[in-house]
N, C-alpha and C positions, 0 to 999 in steps of 0.2 A: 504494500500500500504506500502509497506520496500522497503527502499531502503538501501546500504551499500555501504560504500567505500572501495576501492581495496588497500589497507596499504603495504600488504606484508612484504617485506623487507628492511631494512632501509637501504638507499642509501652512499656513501662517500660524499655525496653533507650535507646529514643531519645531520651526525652525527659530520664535522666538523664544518657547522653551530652552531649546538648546544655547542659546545667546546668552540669558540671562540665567543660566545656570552657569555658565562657565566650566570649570577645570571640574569634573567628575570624578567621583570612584571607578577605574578601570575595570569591564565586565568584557574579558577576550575570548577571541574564541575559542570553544573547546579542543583541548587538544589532549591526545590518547585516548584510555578507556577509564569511562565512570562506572561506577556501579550504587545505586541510589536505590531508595524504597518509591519514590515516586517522581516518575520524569513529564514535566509540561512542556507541552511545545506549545508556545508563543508567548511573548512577552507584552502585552496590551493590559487592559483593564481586567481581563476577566481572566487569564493567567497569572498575574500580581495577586488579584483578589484570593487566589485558589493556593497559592505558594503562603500567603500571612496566611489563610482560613488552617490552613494544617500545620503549620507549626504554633500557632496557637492550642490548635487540640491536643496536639503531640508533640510535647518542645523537643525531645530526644528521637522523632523522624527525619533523615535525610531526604530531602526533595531539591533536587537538581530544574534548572526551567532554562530553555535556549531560545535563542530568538532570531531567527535569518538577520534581521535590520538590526537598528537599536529599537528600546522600548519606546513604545507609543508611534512607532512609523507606518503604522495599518490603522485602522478603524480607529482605535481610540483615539488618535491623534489628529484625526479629523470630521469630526460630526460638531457639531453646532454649542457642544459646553452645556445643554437643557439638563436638567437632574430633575427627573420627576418619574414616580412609582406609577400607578394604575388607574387613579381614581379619571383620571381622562379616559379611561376606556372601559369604564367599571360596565355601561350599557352593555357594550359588544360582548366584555367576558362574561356578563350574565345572559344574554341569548346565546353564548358558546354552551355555558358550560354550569349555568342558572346559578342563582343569586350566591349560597353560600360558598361558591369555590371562589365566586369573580371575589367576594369581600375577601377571602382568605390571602387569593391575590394580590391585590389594593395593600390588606395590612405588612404584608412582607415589606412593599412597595415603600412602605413609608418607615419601615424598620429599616432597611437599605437605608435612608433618607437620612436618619437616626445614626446608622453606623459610617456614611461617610464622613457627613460633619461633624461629628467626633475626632474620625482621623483626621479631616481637615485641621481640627481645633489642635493638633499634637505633634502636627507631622514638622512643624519647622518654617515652612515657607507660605509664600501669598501665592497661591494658587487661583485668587480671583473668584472666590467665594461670595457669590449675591446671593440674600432671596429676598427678591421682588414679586414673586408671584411668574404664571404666566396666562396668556391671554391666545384665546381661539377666537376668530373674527373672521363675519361672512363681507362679501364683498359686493357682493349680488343680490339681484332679490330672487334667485334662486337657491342661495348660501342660506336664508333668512332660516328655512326649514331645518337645515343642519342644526342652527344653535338651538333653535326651539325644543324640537324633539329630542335635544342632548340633556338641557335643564327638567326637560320632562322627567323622562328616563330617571337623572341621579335623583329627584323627586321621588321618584315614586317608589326606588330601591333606598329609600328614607338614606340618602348622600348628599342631600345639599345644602351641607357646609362645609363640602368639599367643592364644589363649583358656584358659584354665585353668577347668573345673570347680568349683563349693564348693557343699560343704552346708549343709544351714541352720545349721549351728550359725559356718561360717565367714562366711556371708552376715551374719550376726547382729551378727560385729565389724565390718562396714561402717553395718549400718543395723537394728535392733530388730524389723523389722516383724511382728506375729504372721500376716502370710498369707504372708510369701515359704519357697520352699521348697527350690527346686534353681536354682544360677546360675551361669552363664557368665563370668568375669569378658577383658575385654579391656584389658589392660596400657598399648596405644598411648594412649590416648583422652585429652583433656587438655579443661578447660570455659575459654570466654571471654568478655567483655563485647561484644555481639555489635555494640552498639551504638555502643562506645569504640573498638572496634580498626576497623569502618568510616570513624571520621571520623578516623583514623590513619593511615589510608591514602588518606583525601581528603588528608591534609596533604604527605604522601609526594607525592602527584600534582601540588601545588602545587609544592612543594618543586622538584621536576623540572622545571618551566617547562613544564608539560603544558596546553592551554586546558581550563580546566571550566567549565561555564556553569549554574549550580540555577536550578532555576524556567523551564528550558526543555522544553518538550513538544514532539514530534516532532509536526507537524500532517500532514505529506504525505512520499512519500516518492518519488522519480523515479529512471528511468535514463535518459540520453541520453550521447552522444560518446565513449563510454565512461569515464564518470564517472558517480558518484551524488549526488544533488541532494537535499539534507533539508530541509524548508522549516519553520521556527518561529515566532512570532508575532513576533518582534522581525528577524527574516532569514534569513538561510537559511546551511548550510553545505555547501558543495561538496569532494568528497572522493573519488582514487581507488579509496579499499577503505571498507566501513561496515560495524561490527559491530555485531550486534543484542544487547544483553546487558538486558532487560527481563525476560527469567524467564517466567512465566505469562503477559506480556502475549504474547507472540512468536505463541500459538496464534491469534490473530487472521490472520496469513497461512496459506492456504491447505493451500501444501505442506509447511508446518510442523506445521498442527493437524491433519493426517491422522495424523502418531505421538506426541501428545502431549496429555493432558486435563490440567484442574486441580479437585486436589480440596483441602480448605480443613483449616487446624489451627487450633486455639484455647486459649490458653495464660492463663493467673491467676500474679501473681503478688504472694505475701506480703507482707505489713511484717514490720520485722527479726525473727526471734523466735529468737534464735541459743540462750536457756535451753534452748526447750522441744525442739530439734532436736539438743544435745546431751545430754539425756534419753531421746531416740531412738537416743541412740550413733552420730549422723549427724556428724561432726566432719571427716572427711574428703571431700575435693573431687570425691568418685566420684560417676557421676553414675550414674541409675536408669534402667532400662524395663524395659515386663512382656512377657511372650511372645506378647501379642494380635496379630494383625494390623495391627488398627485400634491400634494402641498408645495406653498410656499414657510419657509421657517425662517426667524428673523431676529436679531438680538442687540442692544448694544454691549458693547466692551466699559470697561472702566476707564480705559485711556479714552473715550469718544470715538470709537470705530463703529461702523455699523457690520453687519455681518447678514448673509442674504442668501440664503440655500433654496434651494429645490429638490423634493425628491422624485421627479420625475425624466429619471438620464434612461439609457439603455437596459437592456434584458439583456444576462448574460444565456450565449448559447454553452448549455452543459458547465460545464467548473471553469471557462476560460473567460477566469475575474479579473484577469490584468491584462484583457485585450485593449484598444486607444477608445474603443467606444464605450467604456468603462472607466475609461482615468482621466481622454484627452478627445470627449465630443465637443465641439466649437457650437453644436446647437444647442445643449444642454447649457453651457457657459453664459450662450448669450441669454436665455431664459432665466436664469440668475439674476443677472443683467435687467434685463425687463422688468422683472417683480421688483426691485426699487422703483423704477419710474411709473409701476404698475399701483401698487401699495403704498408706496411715502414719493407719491411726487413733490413735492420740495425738498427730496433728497438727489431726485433726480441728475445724472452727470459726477456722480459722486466719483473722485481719483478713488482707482482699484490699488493696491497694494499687495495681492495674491487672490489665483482663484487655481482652484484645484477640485478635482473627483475621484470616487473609487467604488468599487463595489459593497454593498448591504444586502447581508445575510436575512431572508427574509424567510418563515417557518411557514410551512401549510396553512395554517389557521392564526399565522402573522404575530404571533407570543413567542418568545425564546422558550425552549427546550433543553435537557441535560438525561441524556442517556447513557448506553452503556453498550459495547461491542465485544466480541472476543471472551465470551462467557464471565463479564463483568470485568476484566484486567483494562478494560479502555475505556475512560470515561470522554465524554464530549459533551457541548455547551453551545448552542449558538440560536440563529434568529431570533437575532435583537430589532432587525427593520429600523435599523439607524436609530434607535433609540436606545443605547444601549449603556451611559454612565451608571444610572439607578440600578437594574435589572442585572449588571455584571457581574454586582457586588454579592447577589440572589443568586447570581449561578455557579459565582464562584464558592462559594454555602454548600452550595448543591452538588458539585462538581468534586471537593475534598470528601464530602460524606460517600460518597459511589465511590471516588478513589480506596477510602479504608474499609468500606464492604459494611457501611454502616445504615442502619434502617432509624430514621430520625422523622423529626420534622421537615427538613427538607427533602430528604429520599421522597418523604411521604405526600407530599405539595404536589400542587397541579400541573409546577413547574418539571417535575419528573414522572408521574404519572399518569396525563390525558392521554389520549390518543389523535395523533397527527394520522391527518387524511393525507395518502399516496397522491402525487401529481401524475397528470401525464409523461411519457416515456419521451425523451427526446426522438425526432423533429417537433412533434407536438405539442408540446409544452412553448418551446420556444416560439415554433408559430403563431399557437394560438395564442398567448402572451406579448408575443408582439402588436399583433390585432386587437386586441382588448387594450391594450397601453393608447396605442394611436385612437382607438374610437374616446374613451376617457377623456385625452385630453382635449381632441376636438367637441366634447362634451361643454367642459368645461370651460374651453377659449369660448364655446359659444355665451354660453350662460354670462359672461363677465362681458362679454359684448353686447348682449341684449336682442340675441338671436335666438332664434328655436335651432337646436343641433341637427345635424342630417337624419333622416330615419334610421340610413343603416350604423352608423354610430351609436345612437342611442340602443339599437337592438343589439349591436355585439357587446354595449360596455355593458349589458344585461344578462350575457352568457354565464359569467361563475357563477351567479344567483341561483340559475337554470339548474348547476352541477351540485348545488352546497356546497359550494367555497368561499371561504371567507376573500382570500390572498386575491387579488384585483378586483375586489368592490369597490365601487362608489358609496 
């Protein structure tokens, strides 16, 4: 088995990180032969999370973790900084998987929430810790129904004092915009430096006497004697348990990529302009999205950047997460692009200072998962759908408990126990995924324009509904 991480391109999250960290503790690459009670491949949020979670239970376990890149040069190093648990999607997990699992969900959600600002509170550095809240807001008088029946829903699943209502005119003391109109606000939600607080917890994992090895790539991967066998260019590591925590790349094995695709986000972000953002009456650490599917996601920084995502980039065909239409689509960029002039036009022509993309590990029924392979010796973690600082910290909980063969509270969560519905078999998937992405967003271009969307648009972006599947709903 290979598995590979989706690296790509290197985010503004990273490379400022890396600046203002300066002169590091050296983590080389491995060279010769380890031999370890538990070996993690990848070095992101939710292999950091998984390396503390176990030497915390067991200060006298060996756990070795390697990482192709440096820490934080995949996923976590690039998503958007949002920290927030479930209760945004308390509705959906209770028509998943009905009301007492969804709450069950949500409370983890906010114990994650709990346990990183904690280590924020410990770890030593300013990782750019806000919480402002965040804010879901339609654009359209099509969007109008999104927030409505969203306040309903936490209503009626008695959660709402987890989402509160506002109208435009109280939207307006967060953020100016003349298109937003009805919003959701979510109280938990707090923004961070996505790329500070990874190499904060590489230092954490140092700190612990934990082996990290950067610039190591997983080349082969074996089982015999019952043990598993990682082979790297510099030697190899031998290890009772191995957890896979690579994110997107993982869909490269078999029984992994039958409930998980990856689809691509692409994010711009600003040089400082903190004048013309508090001229927007943006002053506050709240961070934005609008009611699309394909969402826009939006933030300020503390320095006065704006920050401007989309996750509506490409579909990867099959595991090939680091193709250019996955890291380096110039249509996806410009759509970036546009949702400022789209959503804060008076931000509009804002100087870019980096813009970057990469592939998002996206699960069946769109929740992160943590299972188990190889008659339980391989644990794995992934489908976050770009949402993944809060939920990593849950699955790296989840991911140490399978590692030591332990039946808990997380084993026992719905995070390890639902059942993920099978995708179509490639061609399929990818085709028909691609079809469903383009009718969507020609759905939605139209709605925001004040047009009625094509017929056959509307009928294909209606196909998953057709199948039960959550994974490209509107």
């Amino acid at each position: 088995m290979s598995v590979t991480s989706a690296a790509g391109a290197t985010s503004w999250w990273l490379s400022e990180a890396l600046t203002s960290e300066g002169s590091a503790r050296p983590a080389p690459p491995l060279a010769g032969d380890v031999r370890t009670d538990v070996a993690i491949v990848g070095g992101g949020f939710t292999g950091l999370w998984t390396a503390l979670a176990l030497r915390s239970r067991r200060p006298n376990i060996s756990v070795t973790v390697i990482e192709r890149d440096v820490c934080g040069a995949g996923a976590s190093g690039k998503n958007a900084g949002k920290v927030h648990g479930y209760w945004t999607t308390l509705p959906r997990l209770a028509r998943l998987l009905g009301a007492d699992a969804a709450w069950d969900m949500a409370r983890l959600g906010s114990r994650a929430q709990d346990a990183i600002r904690a280590f924020i509170s410990t770890c030593g550095r300013d990782v750019w810790w806000r919480e402002g809240g965040g804010l879901k807001v339609s654009t359209a008088p099509a969007q109008d129904a999104v927030i409505d029946a969203g306040a309903q829903a936490m209503a009626e699943l008695d959660a709402g004092r987890f989402a509160r209502p506002l109208t435009r005119a109280e939207i307006g003391d967060i953020c100016a915009s003349p298109v937003f109109r009805k919003g959701l606000y979510f109280p938990e939600e707090a923004t961070v430096h996505p790329g500070r607080l990874a190499r904060a917890l590489r230092a954490a994992v140092l700190d612990a006497e934990i082996g990290l090895h950067e610039g190591t790539p997983m080349l082969k991967f074996a089982e015999a004697g019952g043990a598993c066998r990682i082979t790297t260019p510099g030697g190899s590591v031998t290890a009772d348990a191995v957890v896979l925590a690579t994110n997107a790349g993982q869909i490269a094995h078999g029984d992994i990529g039958r409930r998980f695709m990856a689809f691509s986000s692409y994010a711009m972000m600003s040089q400082p302009m903190p004048d013309r953002l508090a001229a927007a009456g943006w002053t506050s650490p709240t961070s934005i999205v609008d009611a699309r599917s394909f969402l826009h996601y939006s933030r300020r920084t503390p320095d006065g950047r704006l920050l401007m995502g989309t996750g509506s980039g490409p579909i990867a065909y099959g595991a090939r997460v680091e193709s250019a239409a996955m890291t380096r689509d110039a249509a996806s960029f410009a759509r970036s692009e546009r949702g400022v002039g789209r959503l804060f036009p008076m931000l509009a022509g804002a100087a870019v200072a980096s813009r970057w993309g990469g592939a998002i590990d996206v699960s069946s029924d769109r929740f992160p998962f943590a299972g188990t392979l190889g008659g339980g010796r391989i644990a794995y973690g992934l489908g976050f759908s770009g949402h993944g600082v809060n939920p990593s910290w849950i699955i790296g909980q989840c991911l140490a408990s399978l590692a030591l063969g332990q039946r808990d509270e997380w084993t026992r969560s719905p995070f390890c126990r639902r059942e993920l519905p099978v995708l179509p078999p490639e061609p399929a998937r990818y085709l028909g995924g691609c079809a469903i992405r383009r009718a969507i967003l020609a759905c939605e271009d139209a709605e925001e324009e004040g047009r009625r969307a094509p017929s056959l648009a509307r009928a294909v972006a209606a196909l998953p509904r057709l199948f039960n599947l959550t994974i490209g709903t509107r």
